[in-house]
PDB file as gemmi writes it, atoms N, CA and C in Angstrom:
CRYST1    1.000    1.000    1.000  90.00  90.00  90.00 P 1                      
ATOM      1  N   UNK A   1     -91.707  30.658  27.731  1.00  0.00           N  
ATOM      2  CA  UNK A   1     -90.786  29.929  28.577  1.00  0.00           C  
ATOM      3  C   UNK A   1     -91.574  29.287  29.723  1.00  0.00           C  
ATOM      4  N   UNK A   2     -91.343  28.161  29.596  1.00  0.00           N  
ATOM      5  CA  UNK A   2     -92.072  27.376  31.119  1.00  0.00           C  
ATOM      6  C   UNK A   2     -91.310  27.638  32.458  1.00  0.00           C  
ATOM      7  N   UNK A   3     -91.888  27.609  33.580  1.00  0.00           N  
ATOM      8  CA  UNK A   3     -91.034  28.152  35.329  1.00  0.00           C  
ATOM      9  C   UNK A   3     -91.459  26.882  35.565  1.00  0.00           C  
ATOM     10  N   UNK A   4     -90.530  26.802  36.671  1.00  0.00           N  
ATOM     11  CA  UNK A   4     -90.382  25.964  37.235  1.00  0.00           C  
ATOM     12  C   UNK A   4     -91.720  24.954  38.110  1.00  0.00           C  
ATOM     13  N   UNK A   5     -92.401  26.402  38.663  1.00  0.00           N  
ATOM     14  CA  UNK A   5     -93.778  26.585  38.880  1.00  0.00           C  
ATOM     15  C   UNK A   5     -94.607  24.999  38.274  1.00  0.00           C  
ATOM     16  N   UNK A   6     -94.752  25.365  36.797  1.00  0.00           N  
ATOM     17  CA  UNK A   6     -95.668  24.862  35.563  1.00  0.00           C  
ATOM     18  C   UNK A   6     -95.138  23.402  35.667  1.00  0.00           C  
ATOM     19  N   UNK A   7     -93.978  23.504  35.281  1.00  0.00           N  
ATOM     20  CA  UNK A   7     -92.972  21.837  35.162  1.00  0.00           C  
ATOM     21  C   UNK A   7     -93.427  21.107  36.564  1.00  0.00           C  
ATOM     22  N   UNK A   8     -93.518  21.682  37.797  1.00  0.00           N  
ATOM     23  CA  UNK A   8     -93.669  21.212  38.844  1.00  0.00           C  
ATOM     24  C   UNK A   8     -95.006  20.578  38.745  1.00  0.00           C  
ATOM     25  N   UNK A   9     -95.765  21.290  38.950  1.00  0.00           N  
ATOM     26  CA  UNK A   9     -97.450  21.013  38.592  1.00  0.00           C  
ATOM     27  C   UNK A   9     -97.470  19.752  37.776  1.00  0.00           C  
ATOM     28  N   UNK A  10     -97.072  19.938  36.216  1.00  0.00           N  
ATOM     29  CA  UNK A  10     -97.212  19.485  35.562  1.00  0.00           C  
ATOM     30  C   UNK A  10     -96.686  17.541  35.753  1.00  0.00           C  
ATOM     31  N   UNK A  11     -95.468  17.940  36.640  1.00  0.00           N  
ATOM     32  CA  UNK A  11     -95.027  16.659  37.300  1.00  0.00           C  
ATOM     33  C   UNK A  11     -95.828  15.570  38.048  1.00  0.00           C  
ATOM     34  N   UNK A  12     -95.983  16.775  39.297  1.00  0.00           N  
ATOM     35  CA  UNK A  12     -97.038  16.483  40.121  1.00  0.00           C  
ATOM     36  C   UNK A  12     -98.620  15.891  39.966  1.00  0.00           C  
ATOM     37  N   UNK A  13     -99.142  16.448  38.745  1.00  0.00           N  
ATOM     38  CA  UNK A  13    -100.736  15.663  38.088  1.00  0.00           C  
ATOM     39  C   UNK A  13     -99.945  14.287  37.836  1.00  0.00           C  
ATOM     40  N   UNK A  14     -98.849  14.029  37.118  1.00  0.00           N  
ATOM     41  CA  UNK A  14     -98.312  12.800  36.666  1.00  0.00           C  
ATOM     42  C   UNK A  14     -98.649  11.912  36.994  1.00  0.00           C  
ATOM     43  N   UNK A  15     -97.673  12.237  38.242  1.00  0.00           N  
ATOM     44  CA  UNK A  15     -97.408  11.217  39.549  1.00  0.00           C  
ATOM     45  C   UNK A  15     -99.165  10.724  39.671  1.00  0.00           C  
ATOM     46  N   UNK A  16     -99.600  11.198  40.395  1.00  0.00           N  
ATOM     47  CA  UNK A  16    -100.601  11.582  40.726  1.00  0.00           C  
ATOM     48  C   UNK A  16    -101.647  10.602  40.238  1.00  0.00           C  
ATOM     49  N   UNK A  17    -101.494  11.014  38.708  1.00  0.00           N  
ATOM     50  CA  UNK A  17    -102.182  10.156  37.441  1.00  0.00           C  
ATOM     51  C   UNK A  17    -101.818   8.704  37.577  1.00  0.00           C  
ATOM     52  N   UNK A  18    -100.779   8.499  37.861  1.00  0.00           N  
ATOM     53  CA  UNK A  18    -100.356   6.814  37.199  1.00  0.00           C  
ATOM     54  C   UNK A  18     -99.837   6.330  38.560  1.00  0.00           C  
ATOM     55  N   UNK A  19    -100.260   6.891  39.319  1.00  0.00           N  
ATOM     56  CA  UNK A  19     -99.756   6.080  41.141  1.00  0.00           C  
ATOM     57  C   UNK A  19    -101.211   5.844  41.723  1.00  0.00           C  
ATOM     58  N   UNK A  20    -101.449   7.327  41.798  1.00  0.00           N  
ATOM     59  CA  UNK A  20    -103.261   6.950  42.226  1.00  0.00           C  
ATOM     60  C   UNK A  20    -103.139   7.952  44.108  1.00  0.00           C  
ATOM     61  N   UNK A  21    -101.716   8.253  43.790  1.00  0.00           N  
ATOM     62  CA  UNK A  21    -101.846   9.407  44.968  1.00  0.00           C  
ATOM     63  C   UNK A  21    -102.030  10.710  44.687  1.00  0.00           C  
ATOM     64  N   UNK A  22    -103.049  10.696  45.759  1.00  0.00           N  
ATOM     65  CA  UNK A  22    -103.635  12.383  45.246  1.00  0.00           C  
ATOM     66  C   UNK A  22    -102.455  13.443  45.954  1.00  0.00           C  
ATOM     67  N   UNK A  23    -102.471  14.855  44.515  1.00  0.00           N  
ATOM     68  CA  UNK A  23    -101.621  15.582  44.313  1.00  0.00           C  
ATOM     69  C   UNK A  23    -101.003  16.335  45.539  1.00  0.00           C  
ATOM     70  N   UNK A  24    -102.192  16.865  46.334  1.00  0.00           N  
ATOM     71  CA  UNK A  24    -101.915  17.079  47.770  1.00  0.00           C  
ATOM     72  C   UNK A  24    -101.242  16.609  48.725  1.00  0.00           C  
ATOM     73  N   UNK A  25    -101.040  15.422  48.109  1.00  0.00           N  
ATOM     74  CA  UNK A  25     -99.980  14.238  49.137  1.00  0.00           C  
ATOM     75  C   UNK A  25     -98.697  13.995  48.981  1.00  0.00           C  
ATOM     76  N   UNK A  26     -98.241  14.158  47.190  1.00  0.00           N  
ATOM     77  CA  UNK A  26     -96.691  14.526  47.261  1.00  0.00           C  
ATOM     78  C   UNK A  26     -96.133  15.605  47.329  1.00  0.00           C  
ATOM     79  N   UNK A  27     -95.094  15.063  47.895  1.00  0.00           N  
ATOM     80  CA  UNK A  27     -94.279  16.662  48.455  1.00  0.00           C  
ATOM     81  C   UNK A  27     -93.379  16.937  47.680  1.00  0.00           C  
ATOM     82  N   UNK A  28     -92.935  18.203  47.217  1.00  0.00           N  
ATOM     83  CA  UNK A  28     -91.492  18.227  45.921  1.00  0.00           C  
ATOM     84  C   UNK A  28     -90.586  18.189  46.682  1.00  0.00           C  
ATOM     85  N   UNK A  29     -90.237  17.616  47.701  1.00  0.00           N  
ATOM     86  CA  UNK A  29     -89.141  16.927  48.305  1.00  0.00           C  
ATOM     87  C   UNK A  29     -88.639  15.379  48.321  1.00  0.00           C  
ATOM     88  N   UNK A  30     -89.759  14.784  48.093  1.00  0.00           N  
ATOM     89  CA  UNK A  30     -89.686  13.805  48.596  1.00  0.00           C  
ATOM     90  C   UNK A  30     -89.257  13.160  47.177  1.00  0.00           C  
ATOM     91  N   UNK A  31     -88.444  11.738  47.501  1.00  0.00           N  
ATOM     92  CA  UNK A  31     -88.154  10.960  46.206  1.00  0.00           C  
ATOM     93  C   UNK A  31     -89.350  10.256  45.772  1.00  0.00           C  
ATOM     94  N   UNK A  32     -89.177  10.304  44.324  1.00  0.00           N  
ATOM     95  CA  UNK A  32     -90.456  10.067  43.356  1.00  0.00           C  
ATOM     96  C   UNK A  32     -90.734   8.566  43.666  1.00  0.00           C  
ATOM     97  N   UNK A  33     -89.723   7.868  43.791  1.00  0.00           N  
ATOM     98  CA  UNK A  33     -90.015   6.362  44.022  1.00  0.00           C  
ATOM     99  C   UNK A  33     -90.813   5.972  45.030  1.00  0.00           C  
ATOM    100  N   UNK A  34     -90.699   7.245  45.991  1.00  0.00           N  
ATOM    101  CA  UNK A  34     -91.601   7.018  47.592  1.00  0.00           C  
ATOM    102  C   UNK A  34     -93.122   6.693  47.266  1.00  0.00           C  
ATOM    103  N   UNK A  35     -93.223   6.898  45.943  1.00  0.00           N  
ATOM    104  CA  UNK A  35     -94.821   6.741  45.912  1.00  0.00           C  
ATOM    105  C   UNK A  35     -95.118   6.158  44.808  1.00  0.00           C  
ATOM    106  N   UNK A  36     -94.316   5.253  44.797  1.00  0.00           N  
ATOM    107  CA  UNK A  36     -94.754   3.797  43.708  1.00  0.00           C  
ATOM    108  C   UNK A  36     -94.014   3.870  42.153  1.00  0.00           C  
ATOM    109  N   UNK A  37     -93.549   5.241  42.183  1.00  0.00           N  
ATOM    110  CA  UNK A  37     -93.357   5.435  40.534  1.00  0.00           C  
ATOM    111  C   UNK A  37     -92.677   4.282  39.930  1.00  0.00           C  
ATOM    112  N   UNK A  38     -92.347   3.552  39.391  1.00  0.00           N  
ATOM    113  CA  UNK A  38     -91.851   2.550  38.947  1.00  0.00           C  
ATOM    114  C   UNK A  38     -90.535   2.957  37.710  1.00  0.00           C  
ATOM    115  N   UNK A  39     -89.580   2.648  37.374  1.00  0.00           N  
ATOM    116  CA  UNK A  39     -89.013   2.917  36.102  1.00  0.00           C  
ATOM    117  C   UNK A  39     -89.273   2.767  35.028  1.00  0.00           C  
ATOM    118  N   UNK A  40     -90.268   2.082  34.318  1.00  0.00           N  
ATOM    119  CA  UNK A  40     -91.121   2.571  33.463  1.00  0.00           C  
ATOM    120  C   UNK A  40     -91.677   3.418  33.147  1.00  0.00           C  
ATOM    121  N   UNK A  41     -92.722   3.649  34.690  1.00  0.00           N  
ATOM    122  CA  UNK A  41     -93.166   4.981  34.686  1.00  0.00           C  
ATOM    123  C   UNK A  41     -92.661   6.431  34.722  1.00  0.00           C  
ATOM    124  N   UNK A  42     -91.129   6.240  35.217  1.00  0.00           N  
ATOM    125  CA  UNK A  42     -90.480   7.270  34.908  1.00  0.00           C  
ATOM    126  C   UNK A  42     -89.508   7.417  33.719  1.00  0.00           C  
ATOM    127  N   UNK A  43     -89.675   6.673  32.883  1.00  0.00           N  
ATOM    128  CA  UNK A  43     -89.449   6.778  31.448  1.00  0.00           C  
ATOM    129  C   UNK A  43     -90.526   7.426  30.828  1.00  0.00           C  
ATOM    130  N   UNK A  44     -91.979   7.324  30.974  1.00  0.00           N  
ATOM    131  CA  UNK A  44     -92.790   8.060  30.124  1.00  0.00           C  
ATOM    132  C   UNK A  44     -92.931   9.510  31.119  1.00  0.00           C  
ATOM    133  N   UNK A  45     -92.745   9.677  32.029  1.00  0.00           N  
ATOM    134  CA  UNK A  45     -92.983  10.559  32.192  1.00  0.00           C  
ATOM    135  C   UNK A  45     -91.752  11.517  32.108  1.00  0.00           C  
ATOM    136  N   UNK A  46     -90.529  11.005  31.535  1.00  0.00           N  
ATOM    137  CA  UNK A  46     -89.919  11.544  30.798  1.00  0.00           C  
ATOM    138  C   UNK A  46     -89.628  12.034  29.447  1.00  0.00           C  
ATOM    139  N   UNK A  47     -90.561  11.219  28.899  1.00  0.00           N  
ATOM    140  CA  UNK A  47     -91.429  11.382  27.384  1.00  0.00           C  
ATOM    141  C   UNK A  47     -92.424  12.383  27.176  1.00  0.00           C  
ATOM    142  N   UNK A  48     -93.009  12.259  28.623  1.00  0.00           N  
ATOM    143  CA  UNK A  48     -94.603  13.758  28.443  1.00  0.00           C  
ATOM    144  C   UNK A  48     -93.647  14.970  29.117  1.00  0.00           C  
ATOM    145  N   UNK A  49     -92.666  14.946  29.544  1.00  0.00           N  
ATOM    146  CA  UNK A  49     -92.139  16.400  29.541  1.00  0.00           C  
ATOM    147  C   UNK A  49     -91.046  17.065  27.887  1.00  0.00           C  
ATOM    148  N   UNK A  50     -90.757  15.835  27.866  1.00  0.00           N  
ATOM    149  CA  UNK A  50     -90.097  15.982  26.352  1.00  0.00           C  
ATOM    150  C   UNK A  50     -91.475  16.855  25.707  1.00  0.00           C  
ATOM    151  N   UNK A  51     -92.352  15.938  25.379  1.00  0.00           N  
ATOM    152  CA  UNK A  51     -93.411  16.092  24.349  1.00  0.00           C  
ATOM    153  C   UNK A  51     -94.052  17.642  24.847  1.00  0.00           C  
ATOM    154  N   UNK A  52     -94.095  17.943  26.228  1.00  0.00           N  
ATOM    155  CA  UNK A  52     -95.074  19.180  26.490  1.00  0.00           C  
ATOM    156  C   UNK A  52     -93.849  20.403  26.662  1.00  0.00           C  
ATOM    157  N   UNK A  53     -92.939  20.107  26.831  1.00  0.00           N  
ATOM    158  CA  UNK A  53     -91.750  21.477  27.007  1.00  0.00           C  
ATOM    159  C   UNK A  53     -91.210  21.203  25.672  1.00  0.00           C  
ATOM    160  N   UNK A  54     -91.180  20.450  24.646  1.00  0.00           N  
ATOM    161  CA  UNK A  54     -90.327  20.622  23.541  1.00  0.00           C  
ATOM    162  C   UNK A  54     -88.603  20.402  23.477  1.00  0.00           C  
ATOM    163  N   UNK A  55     -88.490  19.698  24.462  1.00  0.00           N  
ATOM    164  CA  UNK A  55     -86.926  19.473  25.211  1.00  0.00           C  
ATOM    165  C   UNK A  55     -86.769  18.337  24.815  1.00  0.00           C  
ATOM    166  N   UNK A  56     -85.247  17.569  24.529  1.00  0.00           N  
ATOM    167  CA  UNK A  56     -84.975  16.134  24.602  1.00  0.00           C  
ATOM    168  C   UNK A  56     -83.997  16.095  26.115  1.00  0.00           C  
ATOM    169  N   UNK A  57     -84.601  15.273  26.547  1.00  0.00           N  
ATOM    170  CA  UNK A  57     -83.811  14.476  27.726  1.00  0.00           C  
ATOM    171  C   UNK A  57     -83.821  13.366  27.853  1.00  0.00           C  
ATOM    172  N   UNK A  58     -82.843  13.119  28.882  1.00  0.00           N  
ATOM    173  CA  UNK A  58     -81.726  11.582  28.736  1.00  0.00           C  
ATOM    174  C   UNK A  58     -83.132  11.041  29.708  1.00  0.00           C  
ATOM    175  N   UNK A  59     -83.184   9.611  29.385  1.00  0.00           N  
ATOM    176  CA  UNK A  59     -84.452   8.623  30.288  1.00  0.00           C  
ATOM    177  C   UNK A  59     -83.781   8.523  31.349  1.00  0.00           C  
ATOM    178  N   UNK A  60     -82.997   8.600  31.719  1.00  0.00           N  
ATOM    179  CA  UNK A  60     -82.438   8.468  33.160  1.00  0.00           C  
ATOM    180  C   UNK A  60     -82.641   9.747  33.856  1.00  0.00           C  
ATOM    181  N   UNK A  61     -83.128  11.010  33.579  1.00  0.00           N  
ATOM    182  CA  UNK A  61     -82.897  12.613  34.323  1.00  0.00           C  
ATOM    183  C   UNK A  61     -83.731  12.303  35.161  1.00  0.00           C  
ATOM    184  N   UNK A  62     -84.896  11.001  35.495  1.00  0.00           N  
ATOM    185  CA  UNK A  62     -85.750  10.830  36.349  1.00  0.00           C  
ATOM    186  C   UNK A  62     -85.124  10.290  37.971  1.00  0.00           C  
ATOM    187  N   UNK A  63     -83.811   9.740  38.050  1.00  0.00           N  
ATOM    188  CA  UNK A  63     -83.194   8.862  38.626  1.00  0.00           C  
ATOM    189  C   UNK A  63     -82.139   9.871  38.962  1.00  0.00           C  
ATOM    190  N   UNK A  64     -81.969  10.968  37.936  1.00  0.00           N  
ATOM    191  CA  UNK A  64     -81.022  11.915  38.907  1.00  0.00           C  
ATOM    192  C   UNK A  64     -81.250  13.053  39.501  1.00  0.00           C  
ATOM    193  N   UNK A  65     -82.348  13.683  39.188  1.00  0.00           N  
ATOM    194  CA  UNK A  65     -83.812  14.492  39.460  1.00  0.00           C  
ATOM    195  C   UNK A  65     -84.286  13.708  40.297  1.00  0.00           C  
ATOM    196  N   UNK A  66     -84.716  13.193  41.426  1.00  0.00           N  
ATOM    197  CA  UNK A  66     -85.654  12.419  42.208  1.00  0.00           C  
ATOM    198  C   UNK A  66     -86.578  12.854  42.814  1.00  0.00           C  
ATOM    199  N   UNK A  67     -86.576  13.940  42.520  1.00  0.00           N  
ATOM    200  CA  UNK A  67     -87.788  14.900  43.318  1.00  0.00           C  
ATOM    201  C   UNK A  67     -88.537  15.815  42.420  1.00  0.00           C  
ATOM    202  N   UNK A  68     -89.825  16.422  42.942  1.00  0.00           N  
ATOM    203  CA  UNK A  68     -90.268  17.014  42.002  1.00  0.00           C  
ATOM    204  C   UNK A  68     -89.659  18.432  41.894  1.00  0.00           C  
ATOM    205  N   UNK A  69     -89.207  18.728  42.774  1.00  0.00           N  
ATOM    206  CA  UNK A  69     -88.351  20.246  42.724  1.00  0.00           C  
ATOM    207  C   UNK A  69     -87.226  19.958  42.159  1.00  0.00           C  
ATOM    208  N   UNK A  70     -86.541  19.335  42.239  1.00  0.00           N  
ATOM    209  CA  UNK A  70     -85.046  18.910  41.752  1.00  0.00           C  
ATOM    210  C   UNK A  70     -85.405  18.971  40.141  1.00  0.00           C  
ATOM    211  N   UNK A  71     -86.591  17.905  39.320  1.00  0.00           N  
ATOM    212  CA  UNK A  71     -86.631  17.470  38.710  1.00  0.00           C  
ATOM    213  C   UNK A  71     -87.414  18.596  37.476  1.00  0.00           C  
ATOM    214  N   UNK A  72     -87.866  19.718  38.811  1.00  0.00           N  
ATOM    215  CA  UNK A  72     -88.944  20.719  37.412  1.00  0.00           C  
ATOM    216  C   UNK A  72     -87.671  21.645  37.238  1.00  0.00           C  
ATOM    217  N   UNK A  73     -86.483  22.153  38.115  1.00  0.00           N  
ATOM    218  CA  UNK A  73     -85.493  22.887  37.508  1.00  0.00           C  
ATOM    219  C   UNK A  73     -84.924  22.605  36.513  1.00  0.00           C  
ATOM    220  N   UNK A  74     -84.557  21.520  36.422  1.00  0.00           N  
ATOM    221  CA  UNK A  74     -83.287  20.598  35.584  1.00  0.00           C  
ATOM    222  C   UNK A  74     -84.429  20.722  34.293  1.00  0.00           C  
ATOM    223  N   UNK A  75     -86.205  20.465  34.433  1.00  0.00           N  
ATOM    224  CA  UNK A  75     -86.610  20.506  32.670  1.00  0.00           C  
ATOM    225  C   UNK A  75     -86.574  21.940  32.664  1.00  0.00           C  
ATOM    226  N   UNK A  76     -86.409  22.569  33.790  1.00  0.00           N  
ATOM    227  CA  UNK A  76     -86.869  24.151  33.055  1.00  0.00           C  
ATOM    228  C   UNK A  76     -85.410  24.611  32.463  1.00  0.00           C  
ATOM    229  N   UNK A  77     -84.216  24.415  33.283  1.00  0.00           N  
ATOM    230  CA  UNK A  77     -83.158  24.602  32.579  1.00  0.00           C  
ATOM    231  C   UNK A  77     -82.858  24.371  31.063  1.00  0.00           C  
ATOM    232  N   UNK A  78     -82.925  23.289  30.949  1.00  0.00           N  
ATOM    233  CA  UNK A  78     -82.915  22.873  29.743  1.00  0.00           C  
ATOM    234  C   UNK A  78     -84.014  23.282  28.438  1.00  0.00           C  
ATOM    235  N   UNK A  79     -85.393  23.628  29.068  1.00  0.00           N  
ATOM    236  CA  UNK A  79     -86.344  24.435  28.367  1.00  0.00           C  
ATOM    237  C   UNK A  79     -85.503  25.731  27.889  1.00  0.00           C  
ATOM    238  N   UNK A  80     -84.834  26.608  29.144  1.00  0.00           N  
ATOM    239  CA  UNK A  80     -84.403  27.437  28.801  1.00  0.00           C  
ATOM    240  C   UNK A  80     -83.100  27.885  27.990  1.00  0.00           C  
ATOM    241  N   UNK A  81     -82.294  26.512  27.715  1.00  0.00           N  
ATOM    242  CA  UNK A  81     -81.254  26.774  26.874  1.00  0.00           C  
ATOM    243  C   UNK A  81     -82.066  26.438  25.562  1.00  0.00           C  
ATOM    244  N   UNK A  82     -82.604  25.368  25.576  1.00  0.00           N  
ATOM    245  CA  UNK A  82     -83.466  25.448  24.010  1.00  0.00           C  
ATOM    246  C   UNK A  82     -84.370  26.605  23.554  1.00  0.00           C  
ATOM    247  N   UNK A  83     -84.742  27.252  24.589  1.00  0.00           N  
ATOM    248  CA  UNK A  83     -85.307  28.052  24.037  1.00  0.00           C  
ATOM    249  C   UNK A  83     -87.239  28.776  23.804  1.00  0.00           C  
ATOM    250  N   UNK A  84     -86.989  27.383  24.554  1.00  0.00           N  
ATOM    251  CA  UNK A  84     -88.782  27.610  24.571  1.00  0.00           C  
ATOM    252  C   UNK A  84     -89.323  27.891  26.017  1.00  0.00           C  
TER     253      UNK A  84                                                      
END                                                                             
């Protein structure tokens, strides 16, 4: 089972990866858009949590999730009704 912990992290390199702000600098408070994410980009990075938790989610959970705390519960939830 993935925590919330892991999903967070795992968010956080994301961002990180495809903005070019280093990890230390976003806060899991803050809205994801604050730091360039684009809606594209939060379509795939709704794709690499699909692909690494084994979950299907809606392309929009990025837009209702806006944060990285908001956003690692809601995949871990759903990790955890599926099962993995």
């Amino acid at each position: 089972m993935s925590t919330e912990h892991d999903i967070a992290d795992f968010i956080t390199a994301f961002i990180a990866d495809r903005t070019g702000v280093a990890a230390n600098e976003i806060e899991p408070d803050e809205n994801l858009g604050s730091y360039g994410l684009g809606s594209m980009q939060a379509v795939d990075l709704v794709g690499s949590l699909e692909d690494r938790y084994g979950v299907t989610l809606p392309p929009a959970l990025v837009f209702q999730y806006p944060t990285v705390n908001e956003l690692s519960v809601a995949v871990a939830q759903r990790a955890a009704t599926a099962g993995v």
